[in-house]
DRENPA-3360 file (N, C-alpha, C; in nm, 2 decimals, always signed):
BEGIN
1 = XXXXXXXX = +13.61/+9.46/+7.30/+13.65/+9.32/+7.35/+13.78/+9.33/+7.43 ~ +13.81/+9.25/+7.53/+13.90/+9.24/+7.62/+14.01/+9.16/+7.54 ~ +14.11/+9.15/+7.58/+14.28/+9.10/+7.53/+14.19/+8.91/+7.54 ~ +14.11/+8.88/+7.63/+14.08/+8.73/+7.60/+13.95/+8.72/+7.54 ~ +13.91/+8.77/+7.41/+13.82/+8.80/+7.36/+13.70/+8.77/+7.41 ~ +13.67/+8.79/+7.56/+13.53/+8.78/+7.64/+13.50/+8.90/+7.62 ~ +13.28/+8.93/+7.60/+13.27/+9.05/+7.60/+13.30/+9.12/+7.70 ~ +13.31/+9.25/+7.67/+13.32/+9.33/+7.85/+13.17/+9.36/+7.88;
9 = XXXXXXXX = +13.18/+9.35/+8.04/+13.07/+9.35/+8.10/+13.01/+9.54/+8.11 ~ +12.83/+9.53/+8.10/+12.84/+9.65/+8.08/+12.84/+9.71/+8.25 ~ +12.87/+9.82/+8.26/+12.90/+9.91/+8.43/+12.77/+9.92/+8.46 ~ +12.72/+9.88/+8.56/+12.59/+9.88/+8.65/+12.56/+10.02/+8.71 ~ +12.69/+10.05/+8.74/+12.62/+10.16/+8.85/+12.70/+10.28/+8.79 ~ +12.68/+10.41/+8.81/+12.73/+10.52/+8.80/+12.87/+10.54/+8.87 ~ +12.97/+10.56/+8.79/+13.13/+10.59/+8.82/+13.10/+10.73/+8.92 ~ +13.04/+10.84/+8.95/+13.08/+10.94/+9.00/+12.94/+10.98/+9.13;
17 = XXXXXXXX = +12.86/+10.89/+9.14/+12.77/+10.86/+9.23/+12.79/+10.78/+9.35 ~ +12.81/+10.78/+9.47/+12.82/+10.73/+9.60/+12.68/+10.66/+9.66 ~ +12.70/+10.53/+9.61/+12.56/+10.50/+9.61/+12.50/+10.48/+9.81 ~ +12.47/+10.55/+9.87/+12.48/+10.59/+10.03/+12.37/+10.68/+9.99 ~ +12.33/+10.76/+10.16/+12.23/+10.83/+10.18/+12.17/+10.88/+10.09 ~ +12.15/+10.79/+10.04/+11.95/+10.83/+9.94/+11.84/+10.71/+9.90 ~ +11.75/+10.77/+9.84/+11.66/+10.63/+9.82/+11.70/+10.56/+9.64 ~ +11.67/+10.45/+9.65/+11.70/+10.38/+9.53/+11.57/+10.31/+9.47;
25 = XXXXXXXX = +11.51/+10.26/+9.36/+11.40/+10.19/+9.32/+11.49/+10.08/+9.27 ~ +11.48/+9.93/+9.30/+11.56/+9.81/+9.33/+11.46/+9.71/+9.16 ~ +11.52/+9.68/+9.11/+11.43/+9.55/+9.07/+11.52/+9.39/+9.06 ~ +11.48/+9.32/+9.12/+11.56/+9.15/+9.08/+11.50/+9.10/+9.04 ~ +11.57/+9.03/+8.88/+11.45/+8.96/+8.85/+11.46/+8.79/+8.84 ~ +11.41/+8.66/+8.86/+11.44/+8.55/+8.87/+11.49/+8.52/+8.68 ~ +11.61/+8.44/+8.69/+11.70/+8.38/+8.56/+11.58/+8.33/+8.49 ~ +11.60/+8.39/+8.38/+11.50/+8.35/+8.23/+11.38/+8.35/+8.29;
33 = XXXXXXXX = +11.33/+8.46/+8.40/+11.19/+8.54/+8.41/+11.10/+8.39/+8.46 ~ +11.19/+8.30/+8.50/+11.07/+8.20/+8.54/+10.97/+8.22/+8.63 ~ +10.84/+8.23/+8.68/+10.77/+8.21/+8.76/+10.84/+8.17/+8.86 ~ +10.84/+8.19/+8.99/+10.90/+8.10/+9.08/+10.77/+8.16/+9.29 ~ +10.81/+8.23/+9.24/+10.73/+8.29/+9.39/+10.58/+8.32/+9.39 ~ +10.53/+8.26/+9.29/+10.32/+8.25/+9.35/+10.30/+8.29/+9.20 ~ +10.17/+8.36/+9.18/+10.12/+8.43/+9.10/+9.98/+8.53/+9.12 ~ +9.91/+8.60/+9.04/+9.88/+8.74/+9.04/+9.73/+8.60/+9.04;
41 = XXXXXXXX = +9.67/+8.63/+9.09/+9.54/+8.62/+9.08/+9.39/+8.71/+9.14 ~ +9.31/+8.76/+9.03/+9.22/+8.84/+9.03/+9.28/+8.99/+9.09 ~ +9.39/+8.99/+9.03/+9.49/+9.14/+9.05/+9.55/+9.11/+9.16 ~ +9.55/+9.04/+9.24/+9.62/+9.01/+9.38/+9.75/+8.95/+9.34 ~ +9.87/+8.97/+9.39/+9.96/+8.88/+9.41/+9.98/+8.78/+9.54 ~ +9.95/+8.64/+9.50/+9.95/+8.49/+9.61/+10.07/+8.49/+9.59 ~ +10.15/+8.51/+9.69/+10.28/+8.38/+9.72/+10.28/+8.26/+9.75 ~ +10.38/+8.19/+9.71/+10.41/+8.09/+9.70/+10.49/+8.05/+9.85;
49 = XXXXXXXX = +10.58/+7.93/+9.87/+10.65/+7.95/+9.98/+10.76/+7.98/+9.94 ~ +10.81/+7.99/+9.81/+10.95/+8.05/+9.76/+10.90/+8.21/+9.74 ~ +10.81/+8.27/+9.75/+10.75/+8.41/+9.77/+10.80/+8.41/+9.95 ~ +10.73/+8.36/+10.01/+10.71/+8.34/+10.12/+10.89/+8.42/+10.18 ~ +10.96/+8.35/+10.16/+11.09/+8.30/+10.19/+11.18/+8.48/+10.13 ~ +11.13/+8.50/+9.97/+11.16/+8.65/+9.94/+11.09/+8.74/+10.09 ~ +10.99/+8.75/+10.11/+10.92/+8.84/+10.20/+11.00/+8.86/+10.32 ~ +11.03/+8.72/+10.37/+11.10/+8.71/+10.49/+11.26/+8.77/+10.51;
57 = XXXXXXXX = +11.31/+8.79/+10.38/+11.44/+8.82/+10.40/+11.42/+8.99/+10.34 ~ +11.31/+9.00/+10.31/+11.31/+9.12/+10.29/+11.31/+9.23/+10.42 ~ +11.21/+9.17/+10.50/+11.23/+9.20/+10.64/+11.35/+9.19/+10.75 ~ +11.42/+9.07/+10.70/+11.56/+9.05/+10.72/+11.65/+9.14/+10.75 ~ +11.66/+9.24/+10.65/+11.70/+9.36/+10.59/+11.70/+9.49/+10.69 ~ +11.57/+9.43/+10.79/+11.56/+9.61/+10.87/+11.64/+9.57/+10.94 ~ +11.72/+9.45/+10.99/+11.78/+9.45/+11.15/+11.89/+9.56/+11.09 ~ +11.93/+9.57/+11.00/+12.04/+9.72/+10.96/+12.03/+9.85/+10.92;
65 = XXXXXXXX = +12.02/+9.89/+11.05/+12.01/+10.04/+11.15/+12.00/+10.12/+10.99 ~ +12.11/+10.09/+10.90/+12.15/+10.19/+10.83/+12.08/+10.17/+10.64 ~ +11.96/+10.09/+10.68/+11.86/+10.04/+10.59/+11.71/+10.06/+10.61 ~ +11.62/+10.14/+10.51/+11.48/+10.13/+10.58/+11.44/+10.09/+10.38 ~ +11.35/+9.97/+10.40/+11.29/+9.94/+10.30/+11.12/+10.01/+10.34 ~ +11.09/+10.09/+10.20/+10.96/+10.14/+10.16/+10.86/+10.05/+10.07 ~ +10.80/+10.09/+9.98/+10.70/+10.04/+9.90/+10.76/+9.88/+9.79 ~ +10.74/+9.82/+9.84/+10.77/+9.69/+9.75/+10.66/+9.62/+9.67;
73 = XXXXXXXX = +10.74/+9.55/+9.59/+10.58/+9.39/+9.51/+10.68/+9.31/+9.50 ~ +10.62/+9.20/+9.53/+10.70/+9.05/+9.49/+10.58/+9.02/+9.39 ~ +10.64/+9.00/+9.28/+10.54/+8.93/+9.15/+10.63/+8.76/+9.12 ~ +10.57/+8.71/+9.03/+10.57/+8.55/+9.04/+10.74/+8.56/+8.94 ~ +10.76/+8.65/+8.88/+10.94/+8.60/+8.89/+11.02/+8.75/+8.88 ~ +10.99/+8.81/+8.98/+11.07/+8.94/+8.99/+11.04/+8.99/+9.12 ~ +11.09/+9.11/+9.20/+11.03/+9.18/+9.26/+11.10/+9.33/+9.27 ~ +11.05/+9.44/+9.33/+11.07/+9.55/+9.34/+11.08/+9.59/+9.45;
81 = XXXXXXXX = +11.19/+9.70/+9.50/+11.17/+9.79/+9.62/+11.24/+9.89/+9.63 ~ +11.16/+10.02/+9.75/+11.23/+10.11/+9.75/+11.34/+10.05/+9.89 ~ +11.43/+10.14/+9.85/+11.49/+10.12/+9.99/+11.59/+10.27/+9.98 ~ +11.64/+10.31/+10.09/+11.68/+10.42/+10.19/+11.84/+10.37/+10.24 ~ +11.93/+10.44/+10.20/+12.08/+10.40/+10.25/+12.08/+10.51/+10.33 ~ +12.11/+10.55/+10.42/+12.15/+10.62/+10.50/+12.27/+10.61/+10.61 ~ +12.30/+10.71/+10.64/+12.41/+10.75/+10.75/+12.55/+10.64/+10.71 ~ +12.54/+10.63/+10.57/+12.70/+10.51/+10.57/+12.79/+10.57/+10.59;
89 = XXXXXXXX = +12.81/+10.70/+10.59/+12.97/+10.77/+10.62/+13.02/+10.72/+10.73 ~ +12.92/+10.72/+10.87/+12.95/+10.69/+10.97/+13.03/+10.52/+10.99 ~ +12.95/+10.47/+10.92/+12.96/+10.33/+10.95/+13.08/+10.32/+10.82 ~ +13.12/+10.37/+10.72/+13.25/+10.36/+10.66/+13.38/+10.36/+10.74 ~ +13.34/+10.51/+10.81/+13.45/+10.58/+10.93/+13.52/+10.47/+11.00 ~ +13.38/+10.44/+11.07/+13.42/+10.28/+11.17/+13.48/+10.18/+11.09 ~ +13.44/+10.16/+10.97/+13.51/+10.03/+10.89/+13.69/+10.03/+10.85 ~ +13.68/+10.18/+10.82/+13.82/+10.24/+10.75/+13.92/+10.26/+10.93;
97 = XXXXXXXX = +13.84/+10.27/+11.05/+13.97/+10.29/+11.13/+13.97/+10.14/+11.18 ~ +13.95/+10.07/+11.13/+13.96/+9.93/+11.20/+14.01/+9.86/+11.05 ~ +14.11/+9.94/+10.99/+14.16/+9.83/+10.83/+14.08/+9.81/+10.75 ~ +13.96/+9.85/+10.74/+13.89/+9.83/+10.61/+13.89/+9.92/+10.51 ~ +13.85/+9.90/+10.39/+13.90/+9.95/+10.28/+13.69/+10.07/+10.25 ~ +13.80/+10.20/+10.22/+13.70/+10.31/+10.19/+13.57/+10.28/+10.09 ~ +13.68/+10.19/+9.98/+13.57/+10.13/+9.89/+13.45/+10.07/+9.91 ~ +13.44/+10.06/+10.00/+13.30/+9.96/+10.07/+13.16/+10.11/+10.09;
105 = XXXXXXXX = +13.21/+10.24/+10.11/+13.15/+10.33/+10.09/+13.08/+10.31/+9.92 ~ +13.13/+10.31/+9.83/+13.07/+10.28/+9.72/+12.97/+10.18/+9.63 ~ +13.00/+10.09/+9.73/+12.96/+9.96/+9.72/+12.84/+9.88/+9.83 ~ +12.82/+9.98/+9.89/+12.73/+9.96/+9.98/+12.59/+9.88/+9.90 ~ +12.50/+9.98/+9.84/+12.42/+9.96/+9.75/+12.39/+9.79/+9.71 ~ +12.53/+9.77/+9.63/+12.55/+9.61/+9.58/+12.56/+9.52/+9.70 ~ +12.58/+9.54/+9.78/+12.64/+9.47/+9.90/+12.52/+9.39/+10.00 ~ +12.40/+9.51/+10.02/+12.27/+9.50/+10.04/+12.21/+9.37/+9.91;
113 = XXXXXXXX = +12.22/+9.41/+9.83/+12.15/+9.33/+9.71/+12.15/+9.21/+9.73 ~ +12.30/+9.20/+9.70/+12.35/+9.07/+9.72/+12.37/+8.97/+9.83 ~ +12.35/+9.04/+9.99/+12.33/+8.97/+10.10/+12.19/+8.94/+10.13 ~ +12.10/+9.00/+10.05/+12.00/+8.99/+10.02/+11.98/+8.83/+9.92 ~ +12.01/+8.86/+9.78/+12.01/+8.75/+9.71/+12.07/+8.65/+9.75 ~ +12.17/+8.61/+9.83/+12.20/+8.54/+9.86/+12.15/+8.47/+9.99 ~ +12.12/+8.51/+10.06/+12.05/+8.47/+10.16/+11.91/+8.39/+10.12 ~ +11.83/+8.47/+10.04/+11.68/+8.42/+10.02/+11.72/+8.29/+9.89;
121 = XXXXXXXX = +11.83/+8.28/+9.81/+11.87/+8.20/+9.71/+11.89/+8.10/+9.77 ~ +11.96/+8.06/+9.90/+12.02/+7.97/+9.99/+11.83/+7.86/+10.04 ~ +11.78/+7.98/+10.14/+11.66/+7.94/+10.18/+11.57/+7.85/+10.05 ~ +11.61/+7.89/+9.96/+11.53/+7.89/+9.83/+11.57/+7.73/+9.79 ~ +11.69/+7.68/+9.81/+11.77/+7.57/+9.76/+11.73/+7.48/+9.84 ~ +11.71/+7.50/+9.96/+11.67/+7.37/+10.10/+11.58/+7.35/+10.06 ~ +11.44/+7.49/+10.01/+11.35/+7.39/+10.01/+11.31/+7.30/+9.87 ~ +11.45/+7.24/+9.82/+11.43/+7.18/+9.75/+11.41/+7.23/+9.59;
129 = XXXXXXXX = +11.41/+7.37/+9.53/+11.41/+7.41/+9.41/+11.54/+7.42/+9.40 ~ +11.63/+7.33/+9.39/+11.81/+7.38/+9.37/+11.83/+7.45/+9.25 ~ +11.69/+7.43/+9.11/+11.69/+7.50/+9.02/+11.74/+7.64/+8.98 ~ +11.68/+7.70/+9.11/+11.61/+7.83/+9.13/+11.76/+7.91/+9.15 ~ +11.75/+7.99/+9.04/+11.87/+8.12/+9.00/+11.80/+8.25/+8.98 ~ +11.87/+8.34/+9.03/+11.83/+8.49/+9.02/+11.96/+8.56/+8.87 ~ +11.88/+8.67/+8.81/+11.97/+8.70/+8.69/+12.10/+8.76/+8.79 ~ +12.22/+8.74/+8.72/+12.33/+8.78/+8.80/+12.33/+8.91/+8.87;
137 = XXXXXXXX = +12.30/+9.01/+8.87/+12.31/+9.18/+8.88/+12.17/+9.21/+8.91 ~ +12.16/+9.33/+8.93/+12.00/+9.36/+8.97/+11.97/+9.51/+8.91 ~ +11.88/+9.55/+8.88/+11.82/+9.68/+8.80/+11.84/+9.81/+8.97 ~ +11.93/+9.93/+8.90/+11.87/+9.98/+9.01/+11.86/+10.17/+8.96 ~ +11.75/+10.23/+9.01/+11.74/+10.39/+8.94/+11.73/+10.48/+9.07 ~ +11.83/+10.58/+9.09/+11.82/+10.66/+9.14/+11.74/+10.76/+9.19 ~ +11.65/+10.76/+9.28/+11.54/+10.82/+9.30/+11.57/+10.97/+9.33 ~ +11.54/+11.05/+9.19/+11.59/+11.21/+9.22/+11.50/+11.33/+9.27;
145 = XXXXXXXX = +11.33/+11.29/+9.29/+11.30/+11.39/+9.34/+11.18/+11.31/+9.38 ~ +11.12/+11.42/+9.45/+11.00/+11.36/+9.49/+10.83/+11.30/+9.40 ~ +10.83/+11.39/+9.21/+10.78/+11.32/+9.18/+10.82/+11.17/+9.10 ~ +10.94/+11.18/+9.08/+11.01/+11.09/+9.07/+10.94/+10.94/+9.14 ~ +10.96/+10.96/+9.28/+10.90/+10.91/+9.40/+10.80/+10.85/+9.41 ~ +10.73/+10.94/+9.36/+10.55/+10.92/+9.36/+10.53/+10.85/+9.22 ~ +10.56/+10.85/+9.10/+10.58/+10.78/+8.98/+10.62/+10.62/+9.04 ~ +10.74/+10.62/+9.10/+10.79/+10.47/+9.11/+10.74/+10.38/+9.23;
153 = XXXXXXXX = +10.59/+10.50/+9.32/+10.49/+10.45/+9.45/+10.43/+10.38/+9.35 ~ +10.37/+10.46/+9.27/+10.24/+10.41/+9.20/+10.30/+10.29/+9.10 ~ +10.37/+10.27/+9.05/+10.42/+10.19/+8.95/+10.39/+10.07/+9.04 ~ +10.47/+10.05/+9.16/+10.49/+9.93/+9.20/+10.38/+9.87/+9.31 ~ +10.29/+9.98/+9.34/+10.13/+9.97/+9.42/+10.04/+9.87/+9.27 ~ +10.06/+9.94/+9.15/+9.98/+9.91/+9.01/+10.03/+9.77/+9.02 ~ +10.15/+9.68/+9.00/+10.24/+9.61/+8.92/+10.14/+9.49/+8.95 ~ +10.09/+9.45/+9.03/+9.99/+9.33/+9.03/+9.86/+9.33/+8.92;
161 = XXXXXXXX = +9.82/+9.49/+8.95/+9.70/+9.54/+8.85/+9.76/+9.51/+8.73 ~ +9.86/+9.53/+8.64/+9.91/+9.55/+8.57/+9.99/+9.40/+8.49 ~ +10.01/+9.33/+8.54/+10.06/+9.18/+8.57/+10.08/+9.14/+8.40 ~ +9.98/+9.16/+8.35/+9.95/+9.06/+8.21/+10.02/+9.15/+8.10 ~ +10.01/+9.27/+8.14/+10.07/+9.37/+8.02/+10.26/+9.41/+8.08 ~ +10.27/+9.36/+8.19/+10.42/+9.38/+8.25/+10.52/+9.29/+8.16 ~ +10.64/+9.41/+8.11/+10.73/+9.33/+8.01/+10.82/+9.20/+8.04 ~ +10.81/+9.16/+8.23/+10.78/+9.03/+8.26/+10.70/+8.97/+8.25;
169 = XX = +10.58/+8.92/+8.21/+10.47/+8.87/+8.18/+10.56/+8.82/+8.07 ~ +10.56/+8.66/+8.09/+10.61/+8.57/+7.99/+10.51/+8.42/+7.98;
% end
């Protein structure tokens, strides 16, 4: 416990990992697992137009040179993706000779998430679900080899097939 007896928050990301040039497996999932973006029908996942709106900013995402999103699912209140950090040293370099702080190298990772969540959270509010909350933080695992890789292809190619037995399935 902290000096104002709030719990302490647990650490999300690894202290001695530079979260940059490599691939990541991503999951966000919507506050108290609500349904929100379509649902899984006959193994298929339908979006919704709050699906709709996830997909679009997903794509959002490539206008940055130093971003490539891979195999994704958007399921009815979560979704998954790979995605690829690459070449940030460069683009830190640039940041740090123009007064920015080095730290943003480490933080890259979160940074993506969160311009992410917040962007599609915004879209999400106009169209009128002002409800609609994402859990604070996002799930994310280190992709360390290539079967690794191929485990977390097939997981999230399956996750539609799989829908009813998914420990989101509420």
């Amino acid at each position: 416990m902290e000096k104002n007896n709030l719990k302490t928050r647990k650490k999300n990301r690894l202290d001695a990992f530079h979260y940059n040039d490599w691939y990541f497996f991503i999951t966000v999932n919507v506050q108290n697992h609500e349904k929100v973006f379509g649902e899984v029908v006959d193994d298929k996942m339908i979006l919704n137009k709050y699906g709709e709106i996830v997909e679009k900013q997903r794509l959002w995402l490539n206008k940055y040179e130093n971003i490539k999103l891979y195999h994704y699912a958007i399921m009815p209140n979560h979704f998954h993706w790979i995605i690829e950090i690459e070449n940030v040293g460069n683009l830190v370099e640039n940041l740090v000779e123009n007064g920015r702080d080095r730290s943003l190298q480490k933080k890259w990772l979160s940074s993506v998430v969160w311009a992410f969540k917040t962007t599609s959270s915004k879209l999400i509010h106009k169209l009128w679900l002002k409800s609609f909350k994402r859990q604070k933080s996002f799930y994310d695992h280190i992709i360390r080899n290539e079967n690794d890789m191929n485990r977390i292809i097939e997981y999230i190619e399956l996750n539609p097939y799989a829908w009813e037995n998914d420990e989101y399935y509420r």
